[in-house]
ZAMARGU-4260 file (C-alpha; in steps of 0.2 Angstrom, whole numbers, plus 5000, padded with zeros to 4 digits):
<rodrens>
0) 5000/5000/5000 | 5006/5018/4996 | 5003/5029/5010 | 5011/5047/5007 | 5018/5049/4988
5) 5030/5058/4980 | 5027/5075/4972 | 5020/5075/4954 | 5034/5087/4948 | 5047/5072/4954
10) 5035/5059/4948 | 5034/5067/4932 | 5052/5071/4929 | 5057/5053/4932 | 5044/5048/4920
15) 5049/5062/4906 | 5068/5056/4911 | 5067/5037/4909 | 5056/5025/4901 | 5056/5009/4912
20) 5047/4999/4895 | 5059/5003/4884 | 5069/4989/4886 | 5072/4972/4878 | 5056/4964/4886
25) 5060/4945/4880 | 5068/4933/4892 | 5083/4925/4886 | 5091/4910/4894 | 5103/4918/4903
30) 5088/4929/4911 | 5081/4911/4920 | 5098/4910/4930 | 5098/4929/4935 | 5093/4930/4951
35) 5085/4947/4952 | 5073/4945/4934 | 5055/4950/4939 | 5041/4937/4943 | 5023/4939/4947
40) 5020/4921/4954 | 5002/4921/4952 | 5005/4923/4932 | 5003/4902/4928 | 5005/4899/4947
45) 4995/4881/4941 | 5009/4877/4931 | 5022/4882/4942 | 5012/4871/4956 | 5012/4856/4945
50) 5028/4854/4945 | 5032/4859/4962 | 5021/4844/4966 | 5029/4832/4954 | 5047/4835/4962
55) 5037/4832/4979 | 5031/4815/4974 | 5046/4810/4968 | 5054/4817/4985 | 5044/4806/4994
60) 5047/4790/4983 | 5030/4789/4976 | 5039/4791/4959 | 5055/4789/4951 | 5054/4800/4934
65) 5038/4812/4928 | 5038/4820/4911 | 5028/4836/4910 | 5026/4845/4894 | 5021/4864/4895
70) 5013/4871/4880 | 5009/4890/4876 | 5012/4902/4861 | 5024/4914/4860 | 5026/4926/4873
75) 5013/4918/4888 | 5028/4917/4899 | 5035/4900/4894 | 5055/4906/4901 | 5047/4916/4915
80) 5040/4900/4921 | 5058/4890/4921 | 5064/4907/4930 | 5051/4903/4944 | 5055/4885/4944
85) 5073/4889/4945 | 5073/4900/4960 | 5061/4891/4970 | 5074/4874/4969 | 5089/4885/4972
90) 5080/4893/4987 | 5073/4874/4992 | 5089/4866/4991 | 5084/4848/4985 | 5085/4848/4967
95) 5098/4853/4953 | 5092/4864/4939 | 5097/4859/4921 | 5091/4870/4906 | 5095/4870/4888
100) 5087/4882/4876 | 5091/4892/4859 | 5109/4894/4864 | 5112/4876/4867 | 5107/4866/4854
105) 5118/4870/4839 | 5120/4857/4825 | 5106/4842/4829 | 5117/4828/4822 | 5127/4830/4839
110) 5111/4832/4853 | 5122/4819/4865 | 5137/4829/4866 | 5128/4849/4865 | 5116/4840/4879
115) 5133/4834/4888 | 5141/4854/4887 | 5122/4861/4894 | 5121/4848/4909 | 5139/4854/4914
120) 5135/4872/4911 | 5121/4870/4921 | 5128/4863/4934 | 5141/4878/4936 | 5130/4890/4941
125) 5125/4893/4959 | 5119/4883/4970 | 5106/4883/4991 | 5125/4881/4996 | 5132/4898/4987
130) 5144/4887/4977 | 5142/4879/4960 | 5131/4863/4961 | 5147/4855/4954 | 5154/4861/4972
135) 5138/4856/4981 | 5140/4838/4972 | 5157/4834/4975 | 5155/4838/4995 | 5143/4828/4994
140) 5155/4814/4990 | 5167/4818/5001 | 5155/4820/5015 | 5146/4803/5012 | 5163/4794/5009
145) 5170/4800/5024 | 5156/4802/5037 | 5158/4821/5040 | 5147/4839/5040 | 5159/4850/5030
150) 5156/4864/5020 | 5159/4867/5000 | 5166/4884/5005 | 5177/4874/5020 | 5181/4863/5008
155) 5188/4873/4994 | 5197/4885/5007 | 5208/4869/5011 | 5208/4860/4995 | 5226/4872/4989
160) 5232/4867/5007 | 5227/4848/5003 | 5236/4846/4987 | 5252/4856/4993 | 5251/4842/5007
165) 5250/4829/4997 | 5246/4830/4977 | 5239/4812/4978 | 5224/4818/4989 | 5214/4817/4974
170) 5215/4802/4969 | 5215/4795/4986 | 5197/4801/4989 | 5190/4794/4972 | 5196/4779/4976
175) 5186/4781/4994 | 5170/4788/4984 | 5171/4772/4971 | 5170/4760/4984 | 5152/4768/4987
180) 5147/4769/4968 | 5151/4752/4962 | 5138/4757/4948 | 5149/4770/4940 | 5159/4762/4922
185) 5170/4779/4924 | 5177/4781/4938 | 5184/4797/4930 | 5168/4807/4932 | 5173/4805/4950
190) 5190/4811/4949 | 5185/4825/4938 | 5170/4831/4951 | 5181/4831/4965 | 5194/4841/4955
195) 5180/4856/4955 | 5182/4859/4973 | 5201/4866/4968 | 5200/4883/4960 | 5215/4883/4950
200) 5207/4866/4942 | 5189/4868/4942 | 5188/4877/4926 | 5200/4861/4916 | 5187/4849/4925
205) 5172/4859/4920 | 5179/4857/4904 | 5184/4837/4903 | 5164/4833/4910 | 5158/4842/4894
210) 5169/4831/4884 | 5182/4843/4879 | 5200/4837/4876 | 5213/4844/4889 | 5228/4848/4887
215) 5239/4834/4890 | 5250/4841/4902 | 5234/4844/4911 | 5227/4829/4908 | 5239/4821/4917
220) 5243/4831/4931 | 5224/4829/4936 | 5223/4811/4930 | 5210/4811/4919 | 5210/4802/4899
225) 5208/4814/4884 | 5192/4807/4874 | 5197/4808/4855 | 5185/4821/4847 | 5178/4808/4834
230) 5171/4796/4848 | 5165/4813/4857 | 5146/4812/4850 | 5146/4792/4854 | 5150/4793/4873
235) 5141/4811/4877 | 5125/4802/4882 | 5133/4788/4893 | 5142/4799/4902 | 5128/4811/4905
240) 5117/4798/4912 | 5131/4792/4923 | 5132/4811/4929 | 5113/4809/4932 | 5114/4795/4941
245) 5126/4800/4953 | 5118/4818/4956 | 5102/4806/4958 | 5108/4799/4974 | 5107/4815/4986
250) 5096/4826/4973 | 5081/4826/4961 | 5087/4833/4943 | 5075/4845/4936 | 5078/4845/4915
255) 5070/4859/4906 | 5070/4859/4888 | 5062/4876/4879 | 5063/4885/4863 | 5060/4871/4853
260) 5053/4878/4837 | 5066/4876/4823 | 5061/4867/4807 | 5079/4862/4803 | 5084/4847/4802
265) 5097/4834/4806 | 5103/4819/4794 | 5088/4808/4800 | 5074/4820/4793 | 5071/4825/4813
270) 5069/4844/4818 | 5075/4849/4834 | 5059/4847/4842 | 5059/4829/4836 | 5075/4828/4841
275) 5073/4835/4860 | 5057/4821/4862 | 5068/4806/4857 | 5082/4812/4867 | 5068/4816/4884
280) 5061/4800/4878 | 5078/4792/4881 | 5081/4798/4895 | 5065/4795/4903 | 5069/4775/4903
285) 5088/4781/4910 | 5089/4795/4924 | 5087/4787/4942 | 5077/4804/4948 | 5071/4818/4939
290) 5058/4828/4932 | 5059/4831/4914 | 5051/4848/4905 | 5048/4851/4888 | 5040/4869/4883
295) 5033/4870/4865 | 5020/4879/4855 | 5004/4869/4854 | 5006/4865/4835 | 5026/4860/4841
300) 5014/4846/4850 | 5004/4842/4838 | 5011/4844/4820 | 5030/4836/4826 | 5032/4829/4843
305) 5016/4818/4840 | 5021/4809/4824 | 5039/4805/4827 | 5040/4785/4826 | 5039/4776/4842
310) 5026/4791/4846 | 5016/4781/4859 | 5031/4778/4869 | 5037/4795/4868 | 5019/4804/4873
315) 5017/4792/4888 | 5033/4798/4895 | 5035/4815/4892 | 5018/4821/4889 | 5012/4810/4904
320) 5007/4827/4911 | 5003/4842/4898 | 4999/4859/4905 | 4993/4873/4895 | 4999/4890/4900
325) 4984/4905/4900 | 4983/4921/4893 | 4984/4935/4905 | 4966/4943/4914 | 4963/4959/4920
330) 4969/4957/4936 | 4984/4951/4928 | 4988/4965/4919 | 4987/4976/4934 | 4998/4963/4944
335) 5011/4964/4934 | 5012/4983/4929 | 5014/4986/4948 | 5027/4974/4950 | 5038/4983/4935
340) 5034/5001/4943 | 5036/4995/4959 | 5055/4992/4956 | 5056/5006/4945 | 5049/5019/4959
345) 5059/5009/4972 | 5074/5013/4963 | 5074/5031/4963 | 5065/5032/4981 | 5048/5037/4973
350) 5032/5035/4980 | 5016/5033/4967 | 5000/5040/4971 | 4994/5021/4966 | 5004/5005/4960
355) 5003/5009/4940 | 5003/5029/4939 | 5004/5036/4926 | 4994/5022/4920 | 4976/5019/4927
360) 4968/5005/4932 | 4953/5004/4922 | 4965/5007/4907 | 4975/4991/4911 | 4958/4981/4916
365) 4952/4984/4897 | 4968/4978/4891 | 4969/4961/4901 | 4950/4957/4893 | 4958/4956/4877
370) 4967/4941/4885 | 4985/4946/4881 | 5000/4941/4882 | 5015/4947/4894 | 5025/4953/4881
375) 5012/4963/4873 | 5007/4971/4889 | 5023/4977/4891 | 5024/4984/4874 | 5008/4992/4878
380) 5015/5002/4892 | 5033/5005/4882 | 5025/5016/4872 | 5012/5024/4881 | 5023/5029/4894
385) 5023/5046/4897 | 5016/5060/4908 | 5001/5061/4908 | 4993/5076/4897 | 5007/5074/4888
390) 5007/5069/4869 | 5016/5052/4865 | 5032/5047/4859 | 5037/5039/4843 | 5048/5024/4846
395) 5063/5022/4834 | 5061/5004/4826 | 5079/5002/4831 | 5076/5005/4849 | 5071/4987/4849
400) 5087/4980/4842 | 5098/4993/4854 | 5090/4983/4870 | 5090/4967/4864 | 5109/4970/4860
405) 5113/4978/4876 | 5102/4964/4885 | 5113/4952/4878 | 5129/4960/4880 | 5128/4964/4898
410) 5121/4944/4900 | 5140/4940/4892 | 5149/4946/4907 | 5144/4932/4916 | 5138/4918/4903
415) 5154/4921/4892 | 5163/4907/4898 | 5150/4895/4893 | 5154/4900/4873 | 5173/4904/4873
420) 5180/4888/4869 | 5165/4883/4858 | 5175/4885/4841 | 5157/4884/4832 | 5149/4898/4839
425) 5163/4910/4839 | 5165/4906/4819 | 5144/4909/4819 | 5148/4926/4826 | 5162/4930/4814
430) 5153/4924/4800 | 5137/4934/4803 | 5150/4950/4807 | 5154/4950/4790 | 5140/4946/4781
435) 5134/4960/4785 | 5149/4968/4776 | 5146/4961/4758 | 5147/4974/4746 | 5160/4984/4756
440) 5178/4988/4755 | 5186/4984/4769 | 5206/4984/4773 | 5206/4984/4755 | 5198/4970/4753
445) 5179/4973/4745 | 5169/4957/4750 | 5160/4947/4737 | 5152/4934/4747 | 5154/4922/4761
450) 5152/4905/4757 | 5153/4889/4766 | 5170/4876/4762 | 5163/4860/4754 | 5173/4848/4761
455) 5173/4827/4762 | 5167/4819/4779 | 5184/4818/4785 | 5186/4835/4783 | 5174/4839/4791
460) 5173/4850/4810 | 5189/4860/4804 | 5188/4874/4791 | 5171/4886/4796 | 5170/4897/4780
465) 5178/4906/4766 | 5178/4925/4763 | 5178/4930/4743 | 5181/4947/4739 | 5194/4956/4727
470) 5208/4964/4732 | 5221/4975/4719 | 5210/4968/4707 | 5215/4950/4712 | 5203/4938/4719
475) 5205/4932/4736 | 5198/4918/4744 | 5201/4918/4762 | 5196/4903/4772 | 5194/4905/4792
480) 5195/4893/4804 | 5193/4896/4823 | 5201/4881/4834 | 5200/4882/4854 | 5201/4863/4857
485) 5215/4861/4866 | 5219/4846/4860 | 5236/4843/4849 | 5230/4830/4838 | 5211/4841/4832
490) 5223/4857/4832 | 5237/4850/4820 | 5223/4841/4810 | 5215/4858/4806 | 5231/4867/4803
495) 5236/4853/4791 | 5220/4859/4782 | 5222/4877/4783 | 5237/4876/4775 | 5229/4864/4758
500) 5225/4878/4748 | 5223/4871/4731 | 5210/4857/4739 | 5201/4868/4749 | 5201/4884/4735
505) 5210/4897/4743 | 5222/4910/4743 | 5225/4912/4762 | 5222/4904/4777 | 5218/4911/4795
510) 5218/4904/4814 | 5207/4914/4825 | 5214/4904/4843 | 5216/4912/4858 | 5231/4895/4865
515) 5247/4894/4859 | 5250/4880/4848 | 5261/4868/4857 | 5280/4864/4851 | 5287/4849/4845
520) 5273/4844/4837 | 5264/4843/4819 | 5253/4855/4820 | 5267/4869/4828 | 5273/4863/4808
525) 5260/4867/4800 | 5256/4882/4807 | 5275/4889/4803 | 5270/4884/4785 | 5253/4895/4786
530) 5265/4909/4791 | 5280/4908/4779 | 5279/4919/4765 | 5274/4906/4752 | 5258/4905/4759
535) 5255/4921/4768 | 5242/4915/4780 | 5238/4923/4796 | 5236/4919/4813 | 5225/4931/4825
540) 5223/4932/4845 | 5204/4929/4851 | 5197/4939/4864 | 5184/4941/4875 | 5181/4959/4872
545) 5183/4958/4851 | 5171/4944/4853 | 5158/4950/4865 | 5148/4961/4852 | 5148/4947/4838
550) 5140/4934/4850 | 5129/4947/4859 | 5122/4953/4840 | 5121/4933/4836 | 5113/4929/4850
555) 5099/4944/4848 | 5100/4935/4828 | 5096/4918/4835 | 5082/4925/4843 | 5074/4939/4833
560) 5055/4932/4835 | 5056/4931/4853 | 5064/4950/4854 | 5050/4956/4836 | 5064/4962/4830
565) 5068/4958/4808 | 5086/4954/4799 | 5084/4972/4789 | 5084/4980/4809 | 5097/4970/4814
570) 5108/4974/4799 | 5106/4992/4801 | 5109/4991/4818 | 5128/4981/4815 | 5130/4996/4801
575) 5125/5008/4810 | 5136/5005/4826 | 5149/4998/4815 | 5149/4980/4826 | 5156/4972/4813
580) 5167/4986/4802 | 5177/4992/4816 | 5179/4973/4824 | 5198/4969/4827 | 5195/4950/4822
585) 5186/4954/4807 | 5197/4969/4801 | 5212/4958/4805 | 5205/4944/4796 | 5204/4955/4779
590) 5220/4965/4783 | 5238/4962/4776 | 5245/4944/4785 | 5259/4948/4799 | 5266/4932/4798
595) 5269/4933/4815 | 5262/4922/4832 | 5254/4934/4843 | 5257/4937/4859 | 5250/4936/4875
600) 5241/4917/4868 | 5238/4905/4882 | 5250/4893/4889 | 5238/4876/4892 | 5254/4868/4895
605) 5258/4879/4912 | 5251/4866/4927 | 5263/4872/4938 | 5253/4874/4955 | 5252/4889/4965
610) 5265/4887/4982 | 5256/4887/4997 | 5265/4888/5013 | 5262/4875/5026 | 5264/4879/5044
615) 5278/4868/5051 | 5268/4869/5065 | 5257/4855/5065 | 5243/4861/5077 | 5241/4875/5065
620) 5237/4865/5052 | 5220/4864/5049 | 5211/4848/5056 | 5202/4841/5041 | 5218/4841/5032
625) 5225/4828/5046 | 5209/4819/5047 | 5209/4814/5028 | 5226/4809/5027 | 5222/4799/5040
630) 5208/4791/5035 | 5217/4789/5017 | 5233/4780/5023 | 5244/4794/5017
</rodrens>
């Protein structure tokens, strides 16, 4: 309730000042995670119920696995429900959140292994305990193995101190752990969980659970195998559900699977919503203890999911529960204007003289009997917004695409991690950066086209795309290929490549890599050979800042329905802001070859540990270290 309110000359320079609405209104994935994104619980509350019940049965052992599919068009709040369902298990503390949506899915051909990357992203984020569930899992183990009540935090505190001790601790406490999980065919999944408690490793074993290759200098100081990237697709699946089965022991596993609408299709004739039901299907008969989610429009449901072959047995499972998600009413509406204006006043210590001013009531009641949806009610108040008496505002088209950016952009500082070392994605963004550039001159170079390389299927995975354009009247055919594996073998197989030109037609070859290419091996010759003046190829460094704008702009791309926002907009919005033209990566791709290794790449070889100094006292050592060498025999 509003008891005293603010002057109107405050209200109404705030209001003149700043437009609240005029932002991207379109939640993205990384919006489920974020802690703070707005939620009016009584929007859909009986789906959010329904699933709260099914993790309860399943708490209490009356079930194993349900399958719920949620269905809704566009915009009734599909992702602000897996918000909700996310912060309630992270407040609750019993469950592990999984989500995979637009972002995630990538080429459909490999669903086990992008599935595999989003299950271990997921499990990075933050957990009831204030640590990644990763942290939370592998305490857990620790805990159970050895009868004790520590902490994550406790643990990772010590974990430098540990090692220091005795570098074998690791291993030493898997071996402990196995003896509990006779189930588990890898015992490296263990080794590799364990290593997340140490926070100069946790990022190398974050990156071995996904199935990335480590360095092999890495791999070996933290004992784990390198899986070779051709078998990568094959094993994804097994390892995920052993992953499952573990976090299944101590937690239920909610799965969410959204944005499914994509009519591209892999090698079997599937599209990804096809794809996503076989795969939750499979699953279904797999994981030990888990609620699975599928979100879909209601003609996904009908005109794809439910004529897939084996449909019986895919419908019983995850369509065992369907919920439909409603269009807002008026009190609805009302609901969640107040709860935008209410942060939005909060924020600058304002008090309305009621919950929506400048808006009434009455206004937003007529506008929920039209039964709308979230996104448009927000529209709705974007550009109405202004002081009341005033004349209304004509929003730039553009303004759309500026927020969706910005959105995106600011969601990179924390998500940007999860798309680094994902070669595919970064060479998505570079090739969309200059598509946009055809028909212009740049670094003397005007650009024709940008074509994909046809390659054989041992080829295949390497080279991303070839550049055509003219330079001095010459053609030039430039063919890019971004390599962040870091393992030797992939990266001297795609240097070997880069450096066919007549097979792969092309005048120039060019590494985008952000890791030195290791000595003494064959790719460290192949890439000397790109360089030398015969081929006058090019190696350039990958950032994080040069590549932030490309992926934000993708990712805006990627979801331009969701955010009503066209190509033609998009395009003038990269031209406009020069995103792409005044891009180091792209300008240097087009620009005269150095012929030089740039510096400042990473080292992957460099495992040497940080020193840490141990008390020669021993009562100032800390008590849990002495208790676990203990108990380990070491």
């Amino acid at each position: 309730m509003y008891t005293s309110s603010s002057s109107y000359s405050d209200l109404n320079k705030a209001i003149a000042n700043h437009n609240p609405f005029e932002r991207s209104l379109v939640v993205r994935s990384h919006d489920v995670w974020n802690p703070n994104f707005p939620d009016v619980t009584s929007i859909n509350s009986h789906a959010s119920e329904a699933v709260f019940q099914a993790i309860e049965q399943i708490r209490i052992g009356n079930r194993s696995v349900i399958g719920i599919t949620i269905k809704a068009e566009r915009g009734l709040g599909k992702s602000h429900l897996m918000s909700r369902i996310r912060h309630h298990l992270q407040c609750e503390g019993n469950s592990f959140f999984v989500y995979m949506s637009e972002v995630d899915y990538g080429d459909s051909n490999k669903i086990h292994s992008k599935f595999l990357t989003t299950l271990v992203t997921s499990l990075k984020q933050i957990g009831n305990q204030g640590v990644m569930q990763w942290q939370e899992l592998a305490t857990i183990l620790v805990n159970e193995a050895y009868k004790t009540n520590y902490t994550p935090q406790h643990l990772i505190k010590r974990f430098p101190g540990v090692i220091a001790q005795n570098p074998k601790i690791v291993d030493g406490l898997t071996a402990k752990i196995l003896q509990l999980k006779p189930n588990i065919d890898n015992p490296y999944l263990i080794q590799a969980i364990i290593w997340t408690l140490s926070l100069d490793k946790v990022t190398f074993a974050i990156n071995w659970l996904s199935g990335r290759e480590l360095a092999q200098s890495q791999a070996d100081v933290m004992g784990l195998p390198n899986t070779r990237e051709e078998d990568k697709e094959a094993e994804a699946f097994q390892i995920a559900c052993q992953i499952l089965d573990i976090i299944g022991d101590y937690r239920t596993v909610v799965i969410c699977f959204e944005e499914l609408e994509s009519l591209n299709c892999n090698d079997q004739g599937f599209t990804r919503a096809q794809v996503i039901a076989l795969l939750a299907k499979d699953m279904y008969s797999k994981i030990k203890r888990g609620v699975l989610i599928l979100a879909m429009f209601d003609e996904t449901w009908t005109q794809q999911v439910k004529v897939v072959p084996q449909a019986e047995s895919v419908i019983d499972r995850i369509g065992e529960r369907k919920i439909d998600l409603k269009h807002l009413n008026s009190d609805d509406v009302v609901n969640l204007v107040a709860h935008w204006l209410e942060d939005y006043y909060n924020a600058k210590n304002l008090t309305p003289p009621h919950s929506v001013y400048p808006f009434n009531k009455e206004e937003l009641g007529e506008l929920g009997k039209e039964k709308p949806i979230v996104r448009s009610v927000l529209q709705w108040c974007a550009n109405n917004w202004n002081v009341p008496g005033d004349k209304k505002q004509n929003l730039n088209p553009l303004n759309k695409v500026e927020a969706a950016f910005k959105q995106e952009f600011a969601a990179l500082d924390k998500t940007i991690d999860n798309y680094f070392e994902d070669s595919e994605i970064i060479a998505d963004a570079l090739r969309l950066a200059l598509i946009t550039l055809k028909g212009n001159t740049v670094e003397r170079v005007k650009i024709e086209d940008i074509e994909e390389v046809v390659v054989k299927n041992s080829d295949q995975g390497y080279l991303n795309f070839r550049i055509v354009g003219t330079e001095d009247r010459r053609i030039v055919k430039i063919v890019v290929a971004v390599v962040q594996e870091s393992s030797n073998r992939f990266v001297s197989a795609a240097l070997k490549r880069l450096i066919e030109y007549k097979n792969f037609d092309m005048t120039r070859g060019c590494l985008v890599r952000s890791k030195e290419v290791k000595a003494n091996t064959k790719g460290k010759d192949y890439l000397e050979k790109l360089l030398s003046k015969d081929l006058g190829g090019e190696f350039i460094k990958l950032n994080t800042d040069d590549i932030k704008p490309l992926l934000a702009i993708l990712f805006v791309k990627k979801a331009h329905k969701d955010y009503e926002v066209t190509d033609n907009e998009i395009h003038e919005f990269i031209t406009q802001n020069k995103i792409a033209i005044n891009n180091y990566i792209v300008r240097e791709i087009l620009s005269d070859p150095s012929g030089q290794i740039p510096n400042g790449l990473l080292d992957e070889e460099c495992t040497h540990e940080p020193q840490i100094k141990i008390p020669n006292n021993v009562e100032e050592v800390d008590i849990m270290l002495n208790n676990l060498l203990i108990k380990l025999g070491l």
